[in-house]
N, C-alpha and C positions, 0 to 999 in steps of 0.2 A: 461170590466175591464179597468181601466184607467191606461191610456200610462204616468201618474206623477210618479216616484218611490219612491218618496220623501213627501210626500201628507202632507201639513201643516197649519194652521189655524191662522196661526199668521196675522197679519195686514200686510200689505205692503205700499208704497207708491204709487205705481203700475210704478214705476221707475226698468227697467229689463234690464242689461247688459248681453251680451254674451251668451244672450238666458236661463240662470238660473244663474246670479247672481240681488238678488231683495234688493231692502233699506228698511228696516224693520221700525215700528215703533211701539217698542216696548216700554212698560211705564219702566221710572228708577225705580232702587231697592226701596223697601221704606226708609229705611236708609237714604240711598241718598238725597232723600225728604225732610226725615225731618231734616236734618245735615241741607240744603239747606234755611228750613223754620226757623231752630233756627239763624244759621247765621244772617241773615234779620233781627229778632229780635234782636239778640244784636249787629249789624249798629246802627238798632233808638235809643234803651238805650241808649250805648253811645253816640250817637249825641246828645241826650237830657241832658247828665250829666255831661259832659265833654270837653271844646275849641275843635271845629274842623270843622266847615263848615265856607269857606270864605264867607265875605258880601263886600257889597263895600265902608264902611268906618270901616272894619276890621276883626272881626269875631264873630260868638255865643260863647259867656262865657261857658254854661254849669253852670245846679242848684248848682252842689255843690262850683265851683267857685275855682277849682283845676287850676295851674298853673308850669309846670316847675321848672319857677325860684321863687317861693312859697316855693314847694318841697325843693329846694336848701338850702333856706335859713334856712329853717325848719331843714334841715337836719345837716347843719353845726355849728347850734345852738345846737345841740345835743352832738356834737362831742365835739365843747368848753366848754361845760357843765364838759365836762367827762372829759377833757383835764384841765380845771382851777385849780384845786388842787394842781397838779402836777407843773404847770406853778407856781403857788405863792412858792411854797415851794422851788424851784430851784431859782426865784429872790429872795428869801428872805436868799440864803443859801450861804457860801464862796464856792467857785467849789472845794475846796479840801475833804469839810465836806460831799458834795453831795457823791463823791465814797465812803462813811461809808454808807450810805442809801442804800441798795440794791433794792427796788423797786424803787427808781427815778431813777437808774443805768438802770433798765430793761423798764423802760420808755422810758430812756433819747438812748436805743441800738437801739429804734423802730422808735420813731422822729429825733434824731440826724440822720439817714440814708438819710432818707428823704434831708434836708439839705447841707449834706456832699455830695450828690449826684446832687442838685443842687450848690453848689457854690463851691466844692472841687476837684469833681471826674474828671472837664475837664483836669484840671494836675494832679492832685495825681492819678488817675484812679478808677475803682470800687474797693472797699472797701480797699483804699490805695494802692494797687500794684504798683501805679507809673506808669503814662506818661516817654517815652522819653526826658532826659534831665530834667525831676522834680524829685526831691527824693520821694524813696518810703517811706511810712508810716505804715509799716506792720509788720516792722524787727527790731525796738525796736532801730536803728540804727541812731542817732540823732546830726542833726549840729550845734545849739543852744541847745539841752537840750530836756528829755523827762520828766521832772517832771511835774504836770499838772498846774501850776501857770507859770511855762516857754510856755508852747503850750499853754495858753487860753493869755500869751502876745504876741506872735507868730501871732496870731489870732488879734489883736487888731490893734496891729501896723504894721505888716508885717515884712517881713526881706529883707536883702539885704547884703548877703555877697561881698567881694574884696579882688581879688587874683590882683597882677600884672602880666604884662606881662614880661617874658624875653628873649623874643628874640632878642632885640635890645643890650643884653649886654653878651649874651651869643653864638659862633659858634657853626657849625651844631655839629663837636662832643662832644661839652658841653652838649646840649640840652640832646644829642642820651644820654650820659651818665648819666642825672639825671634823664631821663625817664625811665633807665634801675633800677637804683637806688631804684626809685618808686615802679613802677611794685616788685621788689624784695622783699621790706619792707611788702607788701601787700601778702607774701610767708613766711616771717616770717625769713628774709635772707637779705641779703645788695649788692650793688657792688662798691666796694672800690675808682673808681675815682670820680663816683656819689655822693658818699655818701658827699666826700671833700666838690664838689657844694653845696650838700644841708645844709650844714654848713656856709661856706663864702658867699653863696646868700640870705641868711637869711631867708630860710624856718623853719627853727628850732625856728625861732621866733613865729610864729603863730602855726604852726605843730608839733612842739616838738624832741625831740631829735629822740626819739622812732616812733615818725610819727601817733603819735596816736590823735594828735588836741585839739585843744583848742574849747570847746563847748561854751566860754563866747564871743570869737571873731567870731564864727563860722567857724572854720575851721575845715578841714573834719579830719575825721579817716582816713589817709593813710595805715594802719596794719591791716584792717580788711575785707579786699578786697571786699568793698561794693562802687561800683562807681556812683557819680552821672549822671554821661554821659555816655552814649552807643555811638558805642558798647566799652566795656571794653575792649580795648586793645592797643598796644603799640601806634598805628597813634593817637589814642585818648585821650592819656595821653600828650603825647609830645604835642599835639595843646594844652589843657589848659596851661600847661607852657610856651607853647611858647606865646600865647595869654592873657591868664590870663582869669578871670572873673568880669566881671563887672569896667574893667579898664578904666577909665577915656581916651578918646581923642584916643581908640583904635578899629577901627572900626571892625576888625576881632571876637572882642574878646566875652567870651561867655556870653551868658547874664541870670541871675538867679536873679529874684526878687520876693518875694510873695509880694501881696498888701495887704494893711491894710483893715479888714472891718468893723472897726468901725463907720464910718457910712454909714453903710450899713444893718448891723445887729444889733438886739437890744442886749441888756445886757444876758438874758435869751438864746435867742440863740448863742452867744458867749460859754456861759458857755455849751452849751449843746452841741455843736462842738468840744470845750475842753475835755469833757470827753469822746465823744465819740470815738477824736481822739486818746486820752488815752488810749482808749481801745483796739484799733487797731492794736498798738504797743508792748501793756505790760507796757508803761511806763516806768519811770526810779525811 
């Protein structure tokens, strides 16, 4: 009888560790094989049908004569195609007429994004929220005007409001008190030594009596406790006053400008950043 307990038939290498461990050489599954053999054929296919083996002044075409940037072109010719329609009828249309169209509105929701995301969203944030220090666009809450012949000229020419600064004509408890004043109005409530200043400093000229702003000068809404500066509170209110915005020969002071992009953007998409901003807001 044989002293193997294990008695086996299989092939070996005759390679034998630790007196019964052997390397086998057993054939792969057929599967295996033939995944293996199909593989190999579709290498050569493709090599033959399609750019892909270096030479040394470039590479094999490939029969069909397929390219990338072919592909590309092809592709975005398709998209123009589908997009031209829609593009004539928005240059040919006044941007007020375009919001009565409801399909270039749900056009203009899908490419105006696109857009608004590359030339708006670095200050105004995603989908208007508002950067630090930029007004948001989301809250219907507007310093120029939210009709949409206001914001597609917002858009054109840019804006640039100017507050003064008063610190140089106002002490510390003057200040303290028309910031209290502020803050107040913005409560829907007053505080009486404040309020004096903002009368005899001639905020009431541009802001109103009631503090609610002149949207043709651009000044803001004081009553509706919607700030353009963060964070919203008293040190923050009192430096615009004290500083102003966009004061002439003041180096402290705050600075709020949009640029114009008209030349930058064509006509078409002006208009198509107008309503979309419109949209964002609600409008006025």
């Amino acid at each position: 009888m044989s002293d193997n307990k294990n008695p086996t038939t299989t092939q070996d290498t005759g390679h034998v560790w630790d007196g019964n461990l052997r390397e086998l050489t057993n054939q792969p599954p057929r599967w295996w094989m033939i995944t293996l053999y199909l593989s190999g054929l579709f290498m050569v296919v493709y090599f033959i049908l399609y750019p892909s083996i270096p030479t040394f002044t470039g590479y094999t075409k490939g029969v069909l004569g397929w390219t990338q940037m072919k592909r590309y072109q092809e592709t975005t010719a398709e998209i123009e195609a589908i997009r031209a329609p829609f593009e004539e009828k928005i240059k040919a249309m006044p941007v007020a007429e375009i919001l009565t169209d409801h399909e270039l509105v749900n056009y203009i929701n899908h490419s105006g994004k696109v857009l608004f995301g590359d030339r708006c969203s670095p200050c105004h944030g995603g989908g208007g929220a508002g950067n630090p220090g930029y007004p948001v666009l989301a809250d219907d809450d507007w310093l120029f005007g939210g009709d949409i012949d206001t914001i597609q000229q917002s858009i054109i020419n840019g804006r640039k409001g100017m507050m003064p600064g008063f610190k140089a004509a106002l002490n510390e408890q003057q200040l303290n008190d028309l910031t209290k004043h502020v803050l107040a109005m913005s409560k829907g409530s007053e505080h009486a030594p404040g309020k004096e200043l903002f009368v005899s400093m001639g905020c009431v000229g541009c802001h109103g009596m009631d503090g609610k702003g002149m949207q043709m000068m651009g000044a803001a809404n004081l009553a509706d406790a919607v700030w353009r500066f963060t964070p919203a509170n008293e040190e923050s209110v009192k430096y615009t006053i004290a500083y102003g915005i966009n004061a002439p020969g003041a180096k402290e002071t705050r600075s709020a400008v949009m640029p114009s992009f008209k030349d930058q953007l064509s006509e078409t998409e002006i208009k198509k950043l107008a309503v979309y901003v419109y949209q964002l807001g609600g409008g006025q």
